[in-house]
DSSP file (Angstrom, degrees, kcal/mol; ACC not computed):
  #  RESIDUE AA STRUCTURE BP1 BP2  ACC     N-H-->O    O-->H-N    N-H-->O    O-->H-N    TCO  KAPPA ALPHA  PHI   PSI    X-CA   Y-CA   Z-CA
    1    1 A X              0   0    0      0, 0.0     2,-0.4     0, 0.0     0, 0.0   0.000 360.0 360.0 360.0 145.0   -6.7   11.9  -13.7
    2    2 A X        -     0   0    0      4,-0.0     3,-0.0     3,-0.0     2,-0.0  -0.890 360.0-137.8-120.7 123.6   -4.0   12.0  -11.0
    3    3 A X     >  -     0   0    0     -2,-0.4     4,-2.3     1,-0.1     5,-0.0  -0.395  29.8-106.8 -85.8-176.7   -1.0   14.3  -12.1
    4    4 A X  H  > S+     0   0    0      2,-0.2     4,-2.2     1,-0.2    -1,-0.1   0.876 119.9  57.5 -77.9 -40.1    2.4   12.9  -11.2
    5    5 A X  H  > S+     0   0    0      2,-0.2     4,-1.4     1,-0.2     5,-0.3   0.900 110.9  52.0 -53.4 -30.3    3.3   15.4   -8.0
    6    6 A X  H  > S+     0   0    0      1,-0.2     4,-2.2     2,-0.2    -2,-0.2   0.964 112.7  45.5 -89.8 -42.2   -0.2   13.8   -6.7
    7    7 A X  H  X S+     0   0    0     -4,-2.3     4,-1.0     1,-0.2    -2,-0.2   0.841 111.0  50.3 -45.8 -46.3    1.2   10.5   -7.4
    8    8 A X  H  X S+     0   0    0     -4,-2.2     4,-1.0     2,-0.2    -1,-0.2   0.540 108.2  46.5   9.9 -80.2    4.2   11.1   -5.9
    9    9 A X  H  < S+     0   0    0     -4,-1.4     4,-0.2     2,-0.2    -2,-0.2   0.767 110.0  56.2 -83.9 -42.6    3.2   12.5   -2.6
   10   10 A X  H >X S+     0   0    0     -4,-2.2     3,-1.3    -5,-0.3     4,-0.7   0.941 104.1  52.4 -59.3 -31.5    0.8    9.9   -2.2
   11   11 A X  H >< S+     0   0    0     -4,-1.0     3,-5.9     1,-0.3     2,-2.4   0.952  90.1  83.0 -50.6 -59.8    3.6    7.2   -2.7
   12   12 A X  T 3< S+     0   0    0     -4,-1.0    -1,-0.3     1,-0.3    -2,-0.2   0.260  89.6  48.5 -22.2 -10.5    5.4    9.1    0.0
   13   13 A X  T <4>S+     0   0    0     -2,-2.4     5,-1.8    -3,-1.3     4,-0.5   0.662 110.0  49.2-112.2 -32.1    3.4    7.1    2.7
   14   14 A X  T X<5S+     0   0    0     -3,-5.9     3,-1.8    -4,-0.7    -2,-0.2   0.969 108.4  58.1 -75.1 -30.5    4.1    3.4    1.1
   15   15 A X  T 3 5S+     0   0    0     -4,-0.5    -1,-0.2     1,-0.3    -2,-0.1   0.771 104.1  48.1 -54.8 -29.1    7.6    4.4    1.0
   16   16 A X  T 3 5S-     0   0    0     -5,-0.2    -1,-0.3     2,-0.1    -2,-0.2   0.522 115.4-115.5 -65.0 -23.6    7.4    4.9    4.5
   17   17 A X  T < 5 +     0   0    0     -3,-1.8     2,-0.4    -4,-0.5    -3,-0.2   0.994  64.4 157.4  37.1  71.9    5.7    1.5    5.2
   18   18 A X      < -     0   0    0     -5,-1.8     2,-0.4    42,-0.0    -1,-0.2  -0.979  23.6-167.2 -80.3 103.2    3.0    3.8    6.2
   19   19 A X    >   -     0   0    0     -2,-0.4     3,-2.2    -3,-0.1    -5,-0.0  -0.758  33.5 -83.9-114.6 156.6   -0.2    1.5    5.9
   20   20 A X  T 3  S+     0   0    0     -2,-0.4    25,-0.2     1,-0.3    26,-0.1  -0.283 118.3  23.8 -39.7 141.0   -4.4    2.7    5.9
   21   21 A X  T 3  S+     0   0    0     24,-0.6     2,-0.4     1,-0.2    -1,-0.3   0.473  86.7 138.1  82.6   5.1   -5.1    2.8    9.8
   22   22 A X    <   -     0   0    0     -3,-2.2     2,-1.2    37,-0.0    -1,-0.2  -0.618  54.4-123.9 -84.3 145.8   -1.7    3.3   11.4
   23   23 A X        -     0   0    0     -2,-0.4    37,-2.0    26,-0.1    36,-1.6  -0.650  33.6-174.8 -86.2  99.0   -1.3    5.7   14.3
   24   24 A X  B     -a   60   0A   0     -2,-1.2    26,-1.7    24,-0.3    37,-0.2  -0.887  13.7-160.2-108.2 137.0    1.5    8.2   13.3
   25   25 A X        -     0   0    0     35,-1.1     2,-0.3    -2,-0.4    26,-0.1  -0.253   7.4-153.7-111.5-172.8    2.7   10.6   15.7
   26   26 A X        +     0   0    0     35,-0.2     2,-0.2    25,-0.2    37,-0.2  -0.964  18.0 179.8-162.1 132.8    4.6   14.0   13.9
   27   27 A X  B     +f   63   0B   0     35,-1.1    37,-1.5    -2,-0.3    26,-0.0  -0.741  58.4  31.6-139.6-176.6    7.2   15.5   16.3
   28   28 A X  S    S+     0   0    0     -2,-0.2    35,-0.1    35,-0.2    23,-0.0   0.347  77.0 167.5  40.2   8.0    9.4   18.6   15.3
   29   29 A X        +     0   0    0      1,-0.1     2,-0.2     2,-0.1    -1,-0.1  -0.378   2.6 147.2 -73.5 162.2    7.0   20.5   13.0
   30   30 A X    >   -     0   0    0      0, 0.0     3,-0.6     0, 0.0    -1,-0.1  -0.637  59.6 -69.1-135.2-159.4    7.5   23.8   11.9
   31   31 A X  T 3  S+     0   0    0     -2,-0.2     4,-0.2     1,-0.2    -2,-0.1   0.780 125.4  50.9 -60.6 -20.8    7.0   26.1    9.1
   32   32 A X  T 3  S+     0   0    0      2,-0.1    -1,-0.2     3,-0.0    -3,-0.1   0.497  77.2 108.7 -87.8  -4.3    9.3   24.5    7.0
   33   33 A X  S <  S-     0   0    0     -3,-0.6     2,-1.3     1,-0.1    95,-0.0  -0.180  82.2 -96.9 -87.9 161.2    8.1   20.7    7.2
   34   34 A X    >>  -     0   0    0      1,-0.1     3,-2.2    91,-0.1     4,-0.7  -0.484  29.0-164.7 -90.3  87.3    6.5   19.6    3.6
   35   35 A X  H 3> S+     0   0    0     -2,-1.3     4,-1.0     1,-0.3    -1,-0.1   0.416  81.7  64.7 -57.8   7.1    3.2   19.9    3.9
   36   36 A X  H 3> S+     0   0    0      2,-0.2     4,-1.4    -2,-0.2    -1,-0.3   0.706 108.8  43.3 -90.1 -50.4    2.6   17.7    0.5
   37   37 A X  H <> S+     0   0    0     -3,-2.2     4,-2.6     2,-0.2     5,-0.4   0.963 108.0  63.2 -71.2 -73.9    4.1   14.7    2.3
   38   38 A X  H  X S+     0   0    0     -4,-0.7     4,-1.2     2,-0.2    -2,-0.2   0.543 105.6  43.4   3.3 -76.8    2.0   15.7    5.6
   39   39 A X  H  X>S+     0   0    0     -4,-1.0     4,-2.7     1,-0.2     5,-0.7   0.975 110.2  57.2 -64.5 -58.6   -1.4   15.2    3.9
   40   40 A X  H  X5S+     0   0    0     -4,-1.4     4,-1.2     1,-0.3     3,-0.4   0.926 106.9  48.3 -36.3 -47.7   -0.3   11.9    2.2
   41   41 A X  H  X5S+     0   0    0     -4,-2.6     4,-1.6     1,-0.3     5,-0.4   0.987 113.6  44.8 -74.1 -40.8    0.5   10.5    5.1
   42   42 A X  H  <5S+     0   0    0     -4,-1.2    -1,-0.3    -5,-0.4    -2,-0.2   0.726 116.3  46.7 -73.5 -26.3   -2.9   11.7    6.5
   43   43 A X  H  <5S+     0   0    0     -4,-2.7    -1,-0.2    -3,-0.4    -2,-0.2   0.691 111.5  53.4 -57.7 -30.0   -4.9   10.5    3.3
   44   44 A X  H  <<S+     0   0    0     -4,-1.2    -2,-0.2    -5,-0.7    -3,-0.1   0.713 117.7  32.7 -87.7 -28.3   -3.0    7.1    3.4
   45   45 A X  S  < S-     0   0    0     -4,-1.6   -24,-0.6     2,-0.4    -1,-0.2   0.498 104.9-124.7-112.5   8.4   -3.9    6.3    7.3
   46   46 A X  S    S+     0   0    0     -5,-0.4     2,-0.1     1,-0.3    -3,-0.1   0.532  75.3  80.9  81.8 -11.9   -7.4    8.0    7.1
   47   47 A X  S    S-     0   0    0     -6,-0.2    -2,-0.4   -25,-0.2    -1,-0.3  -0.620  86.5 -86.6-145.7-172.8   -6.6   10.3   10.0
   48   48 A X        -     0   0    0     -2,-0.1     2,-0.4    -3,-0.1   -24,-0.3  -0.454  50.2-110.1 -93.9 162.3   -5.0   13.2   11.4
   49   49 A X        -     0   0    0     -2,-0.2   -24,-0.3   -26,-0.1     2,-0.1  -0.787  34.5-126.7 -74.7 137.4   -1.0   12.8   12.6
   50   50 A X        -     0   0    0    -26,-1.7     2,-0.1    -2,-0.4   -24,-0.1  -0.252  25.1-121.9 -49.8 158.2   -0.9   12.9   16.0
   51   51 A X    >   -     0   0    0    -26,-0.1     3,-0.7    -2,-0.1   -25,-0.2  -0.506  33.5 -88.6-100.4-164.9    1.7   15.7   17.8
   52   52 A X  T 3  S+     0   0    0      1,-0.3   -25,-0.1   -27,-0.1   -27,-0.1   0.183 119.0  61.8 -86.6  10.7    4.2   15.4   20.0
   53   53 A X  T 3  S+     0   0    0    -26,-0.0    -1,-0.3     2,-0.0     2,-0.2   0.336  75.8 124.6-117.7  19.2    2.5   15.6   23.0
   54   54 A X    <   -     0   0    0     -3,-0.7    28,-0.1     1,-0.1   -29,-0.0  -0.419  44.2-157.6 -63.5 138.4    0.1   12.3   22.4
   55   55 A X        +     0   0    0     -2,-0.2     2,-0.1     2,-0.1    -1,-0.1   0.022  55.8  88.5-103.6  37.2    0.2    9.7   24.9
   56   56 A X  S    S-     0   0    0      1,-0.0     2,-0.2    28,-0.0    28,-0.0  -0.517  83.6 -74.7-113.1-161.7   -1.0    6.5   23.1
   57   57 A X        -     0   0    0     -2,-0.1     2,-0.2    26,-0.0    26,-0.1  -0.597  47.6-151.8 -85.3 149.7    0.9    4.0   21.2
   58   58 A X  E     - b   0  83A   0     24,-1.5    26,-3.1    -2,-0.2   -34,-0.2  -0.919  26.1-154.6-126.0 135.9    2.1    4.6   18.0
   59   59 A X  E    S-     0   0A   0    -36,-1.6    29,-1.5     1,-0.3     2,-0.3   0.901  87.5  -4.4 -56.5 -60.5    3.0    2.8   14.5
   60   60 A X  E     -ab  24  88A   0    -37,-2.0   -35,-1.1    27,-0.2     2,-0.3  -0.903  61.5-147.2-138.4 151.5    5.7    5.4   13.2
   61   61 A X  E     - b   0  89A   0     27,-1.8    29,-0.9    -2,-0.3     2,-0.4  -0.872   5.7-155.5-102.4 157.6    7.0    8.7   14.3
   62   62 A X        -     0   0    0     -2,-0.3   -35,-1.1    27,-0.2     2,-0.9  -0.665  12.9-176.4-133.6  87.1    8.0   11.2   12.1
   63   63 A X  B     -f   27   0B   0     -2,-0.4     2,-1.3   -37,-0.2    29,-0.9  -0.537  17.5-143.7 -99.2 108.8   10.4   13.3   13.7
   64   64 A X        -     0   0    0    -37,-1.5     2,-0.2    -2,-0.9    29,-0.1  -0.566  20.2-160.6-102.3 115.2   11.6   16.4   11.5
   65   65 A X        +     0   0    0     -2,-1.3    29,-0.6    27,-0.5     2,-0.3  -0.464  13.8 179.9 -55.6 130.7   15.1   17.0   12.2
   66   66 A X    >   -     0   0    0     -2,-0.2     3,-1.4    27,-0.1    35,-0.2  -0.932  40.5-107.9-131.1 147.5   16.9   20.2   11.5
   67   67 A X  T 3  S+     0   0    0     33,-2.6     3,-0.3    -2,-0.3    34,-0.1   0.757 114.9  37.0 -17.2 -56.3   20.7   21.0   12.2
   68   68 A X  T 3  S+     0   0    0      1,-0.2    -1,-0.3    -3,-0.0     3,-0.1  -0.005  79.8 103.4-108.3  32.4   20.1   23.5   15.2
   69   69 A X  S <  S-     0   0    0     -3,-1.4     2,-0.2     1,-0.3    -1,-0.2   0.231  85.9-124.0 -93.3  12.4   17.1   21.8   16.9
   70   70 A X        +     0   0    0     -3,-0.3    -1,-0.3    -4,-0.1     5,-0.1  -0.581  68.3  16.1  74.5-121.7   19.7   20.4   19.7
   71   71 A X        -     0   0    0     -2,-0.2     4,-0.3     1,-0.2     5,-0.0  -0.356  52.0-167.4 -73.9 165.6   20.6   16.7   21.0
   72   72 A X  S  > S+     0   0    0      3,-0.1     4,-1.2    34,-0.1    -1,-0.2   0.428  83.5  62.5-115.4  -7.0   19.1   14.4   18.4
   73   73 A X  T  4 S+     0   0    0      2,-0.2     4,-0.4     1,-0.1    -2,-0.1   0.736 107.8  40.6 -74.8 -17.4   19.8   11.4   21.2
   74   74 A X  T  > S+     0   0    0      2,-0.2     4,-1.7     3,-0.1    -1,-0.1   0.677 111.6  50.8 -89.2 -20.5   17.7   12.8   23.3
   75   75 A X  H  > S+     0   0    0     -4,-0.3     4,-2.9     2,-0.2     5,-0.2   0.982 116.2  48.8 -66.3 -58.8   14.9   13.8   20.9
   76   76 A X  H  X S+     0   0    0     -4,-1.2     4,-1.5     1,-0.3    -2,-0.2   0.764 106.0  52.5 -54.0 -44.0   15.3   10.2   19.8
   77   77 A X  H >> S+     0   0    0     -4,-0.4     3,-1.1     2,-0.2     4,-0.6   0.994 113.1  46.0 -61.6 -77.4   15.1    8.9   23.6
   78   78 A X  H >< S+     0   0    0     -4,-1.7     3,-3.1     1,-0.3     4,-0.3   0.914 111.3  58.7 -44.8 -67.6   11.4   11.2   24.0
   79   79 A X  H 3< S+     0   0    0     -4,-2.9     3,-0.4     1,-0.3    -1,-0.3   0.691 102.7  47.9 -53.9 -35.5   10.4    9.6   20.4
   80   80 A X  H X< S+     0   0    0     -4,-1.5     3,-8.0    -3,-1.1    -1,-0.3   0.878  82.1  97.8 -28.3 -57.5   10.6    6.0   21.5
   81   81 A X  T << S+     0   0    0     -3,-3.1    -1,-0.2    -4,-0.6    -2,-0.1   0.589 102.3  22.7 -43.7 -34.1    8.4    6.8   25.0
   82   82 A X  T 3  S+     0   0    0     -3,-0.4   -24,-1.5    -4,-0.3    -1,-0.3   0.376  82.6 139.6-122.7   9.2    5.1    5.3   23.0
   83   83 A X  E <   -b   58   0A   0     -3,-8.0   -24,-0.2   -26,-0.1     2,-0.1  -0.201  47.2-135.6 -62.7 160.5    6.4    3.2   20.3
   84   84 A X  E >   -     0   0A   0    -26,-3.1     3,-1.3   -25,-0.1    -2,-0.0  -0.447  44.9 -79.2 -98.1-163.1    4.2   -0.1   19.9
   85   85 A X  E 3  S+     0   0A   0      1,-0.3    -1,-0.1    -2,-0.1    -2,-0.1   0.834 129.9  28.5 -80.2 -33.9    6.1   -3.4   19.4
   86   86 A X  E 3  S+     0   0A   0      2,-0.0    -1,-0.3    48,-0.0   -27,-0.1   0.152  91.3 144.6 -94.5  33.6    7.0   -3.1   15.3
   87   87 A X  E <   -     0   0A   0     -3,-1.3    48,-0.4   -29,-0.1     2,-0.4  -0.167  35.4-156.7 -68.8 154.1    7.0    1.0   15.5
   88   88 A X  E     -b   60   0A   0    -29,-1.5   -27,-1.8    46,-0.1     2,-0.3  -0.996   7.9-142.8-133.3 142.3    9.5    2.5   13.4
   89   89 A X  E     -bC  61 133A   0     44,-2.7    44,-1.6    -2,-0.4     2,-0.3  -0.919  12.0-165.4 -98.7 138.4   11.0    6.3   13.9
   90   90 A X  E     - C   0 132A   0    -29,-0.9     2,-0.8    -2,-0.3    42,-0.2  -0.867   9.3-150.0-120.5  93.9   11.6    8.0   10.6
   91   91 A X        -     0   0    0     40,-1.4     2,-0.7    -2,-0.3    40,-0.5  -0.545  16.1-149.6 -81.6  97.7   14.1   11.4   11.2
   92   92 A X        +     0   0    0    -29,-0.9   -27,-0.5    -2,-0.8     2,-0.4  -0.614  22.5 178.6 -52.6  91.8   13.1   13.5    8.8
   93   93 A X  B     -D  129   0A   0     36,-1.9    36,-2.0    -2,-0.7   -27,-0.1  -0.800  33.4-109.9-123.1 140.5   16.0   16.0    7.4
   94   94 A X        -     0   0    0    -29,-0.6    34,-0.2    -2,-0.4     8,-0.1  -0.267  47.6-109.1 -67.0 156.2   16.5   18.6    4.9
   95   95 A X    >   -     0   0    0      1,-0.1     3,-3.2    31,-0.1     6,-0.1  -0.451  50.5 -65.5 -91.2 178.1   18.7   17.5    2.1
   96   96 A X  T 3  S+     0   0    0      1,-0.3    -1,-0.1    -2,-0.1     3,-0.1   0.249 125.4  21.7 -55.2 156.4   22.0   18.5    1.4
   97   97 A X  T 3  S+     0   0    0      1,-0.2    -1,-0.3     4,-0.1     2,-0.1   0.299  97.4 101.6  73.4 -24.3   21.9   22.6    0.5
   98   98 A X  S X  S-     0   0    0     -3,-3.2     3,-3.0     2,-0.1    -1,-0.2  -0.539  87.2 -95.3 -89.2 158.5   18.4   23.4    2.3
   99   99 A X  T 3  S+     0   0    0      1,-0.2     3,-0.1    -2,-0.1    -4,-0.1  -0.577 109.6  37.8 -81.8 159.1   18.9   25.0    5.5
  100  100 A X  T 3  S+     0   0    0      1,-0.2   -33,-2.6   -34,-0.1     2,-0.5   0.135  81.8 178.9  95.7 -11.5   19.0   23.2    8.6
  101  101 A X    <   -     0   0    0     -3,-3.0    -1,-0.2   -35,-0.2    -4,-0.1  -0.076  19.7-148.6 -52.8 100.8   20.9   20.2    6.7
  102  102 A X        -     0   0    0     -2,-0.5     2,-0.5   -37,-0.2    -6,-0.1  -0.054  16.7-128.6 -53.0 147.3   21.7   17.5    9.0
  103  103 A X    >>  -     0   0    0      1,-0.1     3,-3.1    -7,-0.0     4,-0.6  -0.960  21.1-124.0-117.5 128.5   25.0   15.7    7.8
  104  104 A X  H 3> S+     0   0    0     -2,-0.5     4,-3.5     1,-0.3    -1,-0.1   0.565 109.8  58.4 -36.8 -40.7   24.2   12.0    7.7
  105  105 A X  H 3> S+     0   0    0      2,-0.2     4,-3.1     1,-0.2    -1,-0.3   0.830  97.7  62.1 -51.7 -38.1   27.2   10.9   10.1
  106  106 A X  H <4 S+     0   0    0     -3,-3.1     4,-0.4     2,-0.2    -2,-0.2   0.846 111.1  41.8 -60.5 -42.9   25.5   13.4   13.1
  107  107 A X  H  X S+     0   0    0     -4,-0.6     4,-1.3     2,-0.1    -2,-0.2   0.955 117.0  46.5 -74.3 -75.5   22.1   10.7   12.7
  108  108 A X  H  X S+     0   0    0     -4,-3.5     4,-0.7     2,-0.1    -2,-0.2   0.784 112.0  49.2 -47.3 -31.1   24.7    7.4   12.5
  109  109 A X  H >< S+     0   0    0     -4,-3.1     2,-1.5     2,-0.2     3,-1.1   0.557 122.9  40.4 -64.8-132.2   26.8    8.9   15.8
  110  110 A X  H >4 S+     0   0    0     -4,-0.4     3,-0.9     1,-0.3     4,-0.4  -0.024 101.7  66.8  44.3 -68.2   22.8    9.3   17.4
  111  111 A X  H 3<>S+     0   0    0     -2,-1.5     5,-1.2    -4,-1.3     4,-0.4   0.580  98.9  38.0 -89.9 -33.0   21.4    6.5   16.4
  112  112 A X  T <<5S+     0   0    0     -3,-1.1    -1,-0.3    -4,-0.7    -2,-0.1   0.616 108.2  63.6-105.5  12.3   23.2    3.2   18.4
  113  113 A X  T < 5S+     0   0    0     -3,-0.9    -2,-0.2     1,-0.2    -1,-0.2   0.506 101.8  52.5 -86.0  -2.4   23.6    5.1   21.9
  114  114 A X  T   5S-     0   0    0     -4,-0.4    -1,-0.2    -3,-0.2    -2,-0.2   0.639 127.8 -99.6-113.7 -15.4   19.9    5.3   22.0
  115  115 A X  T   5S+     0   0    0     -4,-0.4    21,-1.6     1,-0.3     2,-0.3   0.631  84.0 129.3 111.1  23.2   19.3    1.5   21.5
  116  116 A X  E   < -E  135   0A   0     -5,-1.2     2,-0.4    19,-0.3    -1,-0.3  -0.847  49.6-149.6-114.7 138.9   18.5    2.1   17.6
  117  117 A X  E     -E  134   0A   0     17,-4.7    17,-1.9    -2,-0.3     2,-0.2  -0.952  16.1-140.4-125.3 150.2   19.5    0.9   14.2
  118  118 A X  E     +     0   0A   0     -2,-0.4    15,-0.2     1,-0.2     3,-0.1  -0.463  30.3 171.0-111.4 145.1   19.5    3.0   11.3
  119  119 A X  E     -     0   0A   0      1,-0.7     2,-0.2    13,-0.4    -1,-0.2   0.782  56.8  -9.1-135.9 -23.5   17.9    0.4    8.5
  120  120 A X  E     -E  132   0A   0     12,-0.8    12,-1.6     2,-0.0    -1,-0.7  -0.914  53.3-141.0-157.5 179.2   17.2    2.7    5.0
  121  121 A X  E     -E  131   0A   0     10,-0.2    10,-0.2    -2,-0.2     2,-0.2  -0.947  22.6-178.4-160.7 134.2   17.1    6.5    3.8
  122  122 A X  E     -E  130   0A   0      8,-2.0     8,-0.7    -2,-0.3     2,-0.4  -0.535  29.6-117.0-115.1-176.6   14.6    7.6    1.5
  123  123 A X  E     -E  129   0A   0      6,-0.2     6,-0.2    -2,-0.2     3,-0.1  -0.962  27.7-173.7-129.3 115.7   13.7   11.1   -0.3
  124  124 A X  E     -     0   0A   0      4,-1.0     5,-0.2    -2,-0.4     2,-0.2   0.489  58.1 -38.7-111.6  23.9   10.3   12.4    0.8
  125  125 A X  E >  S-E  128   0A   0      3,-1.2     3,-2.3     1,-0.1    -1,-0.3  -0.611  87.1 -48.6 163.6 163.7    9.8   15.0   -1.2
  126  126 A X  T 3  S+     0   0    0      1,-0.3    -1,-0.1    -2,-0.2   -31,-0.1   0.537 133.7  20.1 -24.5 -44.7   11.6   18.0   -2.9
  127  127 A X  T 3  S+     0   0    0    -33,-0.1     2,-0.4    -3,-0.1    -1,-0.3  -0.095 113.3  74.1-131.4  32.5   13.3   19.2    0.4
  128  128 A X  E <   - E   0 125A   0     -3,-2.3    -3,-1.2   -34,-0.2    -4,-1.0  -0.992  43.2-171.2-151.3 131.2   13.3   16.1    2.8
  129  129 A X  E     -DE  93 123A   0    -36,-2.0   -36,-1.9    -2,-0.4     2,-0.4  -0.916  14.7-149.1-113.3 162.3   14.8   13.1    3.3
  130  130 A X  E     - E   0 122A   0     -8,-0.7    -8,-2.0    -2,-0.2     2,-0.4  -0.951   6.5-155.9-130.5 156.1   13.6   10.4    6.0
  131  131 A X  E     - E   0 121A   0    -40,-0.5   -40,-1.4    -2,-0.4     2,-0.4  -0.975  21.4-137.6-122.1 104.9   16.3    8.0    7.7
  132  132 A X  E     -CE  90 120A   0    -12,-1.6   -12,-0.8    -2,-0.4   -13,-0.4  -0.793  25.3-175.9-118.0 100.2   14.5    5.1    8.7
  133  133 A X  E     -C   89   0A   0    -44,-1.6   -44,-2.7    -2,-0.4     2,-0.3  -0.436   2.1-174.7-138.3 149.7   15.5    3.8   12.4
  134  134 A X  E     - E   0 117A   0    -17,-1.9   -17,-4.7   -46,-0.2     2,-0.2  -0.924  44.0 -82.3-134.4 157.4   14.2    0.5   14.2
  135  135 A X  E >>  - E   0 116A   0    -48,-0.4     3,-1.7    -2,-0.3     4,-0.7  -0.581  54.0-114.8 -40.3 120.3   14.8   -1.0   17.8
  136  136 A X  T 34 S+     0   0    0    -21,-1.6     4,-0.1     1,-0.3   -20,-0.1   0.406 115.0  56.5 -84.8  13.2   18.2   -2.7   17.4
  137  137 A X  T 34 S+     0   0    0    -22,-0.2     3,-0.5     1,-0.1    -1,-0.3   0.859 102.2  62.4 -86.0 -20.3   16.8   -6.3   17.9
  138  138 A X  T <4 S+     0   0    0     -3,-1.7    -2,-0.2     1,-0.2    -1,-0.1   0.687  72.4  97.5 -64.6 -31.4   14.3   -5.5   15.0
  139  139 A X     <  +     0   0    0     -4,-0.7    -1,-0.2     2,-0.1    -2,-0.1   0.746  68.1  69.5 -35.7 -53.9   16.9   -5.1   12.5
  140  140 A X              0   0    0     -3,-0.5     0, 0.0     1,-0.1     0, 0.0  -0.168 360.0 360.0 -41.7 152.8   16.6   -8.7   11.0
  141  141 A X              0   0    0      0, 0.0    -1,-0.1     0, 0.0    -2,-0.1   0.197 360.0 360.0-143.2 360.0   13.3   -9.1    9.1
């Protein structure tokens, strides 16, 4: 029997359009990232997340954002370097009240000088939210 938190977190990777067998890279952990969502992701593609300093192509990034981690256009410029051709970046932020909370305009300012379009926002788990950002010719589907 699967309790509902185990349900939950597992969703946390289709909600992503995370699918079995994608290469996801994970930039910006710390102590604080949600380490519930983490393993879902890592159950859900079969493997481990890659860090930030992997050189292949990548499916998704998952770059967790905090308020004082510095430019988020340039983090966002780095996170690109290895997307493959339908990769998606998902900027991971605490939600409003945890520390570190990004305020949603600071992402939309970001997000079309870098050649990006910001396309949904999700909640991935008690203390996260993901802002879900595509190449801006991809926007159409």
């Amino acid at each position: 029997m699967v309790a509902a938190g185990d349900a939950e977190q597992s969703s946390v990777a289709e909600r992503l359009g995370i699918k079995p067998d994608m290469v996801v890279q994970e930039i910006g952990w710390d102590e604080d990232v949600d380490d519930d969502v983490r393993a879902a992701i890592e159950d859900h593609i079969g493997g481990e997340l890659l860090d930030e300093d992997a050189n292949e192509v990548v499916d998704v990034v998952l770059l967790w954002w905090r308020e004082d981690d510095g430019d988020l256009g340039d983090a966002l410029v780095d996170a690109r370097g290895f997307l493959g051709a339908d990769a998606v970046i998902w900027v991971l932020t605490p939600k409003t009240g945890q520390p570190g909370h990004v305020e949603p305009s600071d992402i939309a300012e970001a997000v079309p000088t870098v050649g990006l379009s910001q396309t949904s926002n999700v909640s991935v788990g008690p203390g996260w939210s993901g802002s879900r950002l595509v190449p801006r010719a991809k926007t159409k589907r």
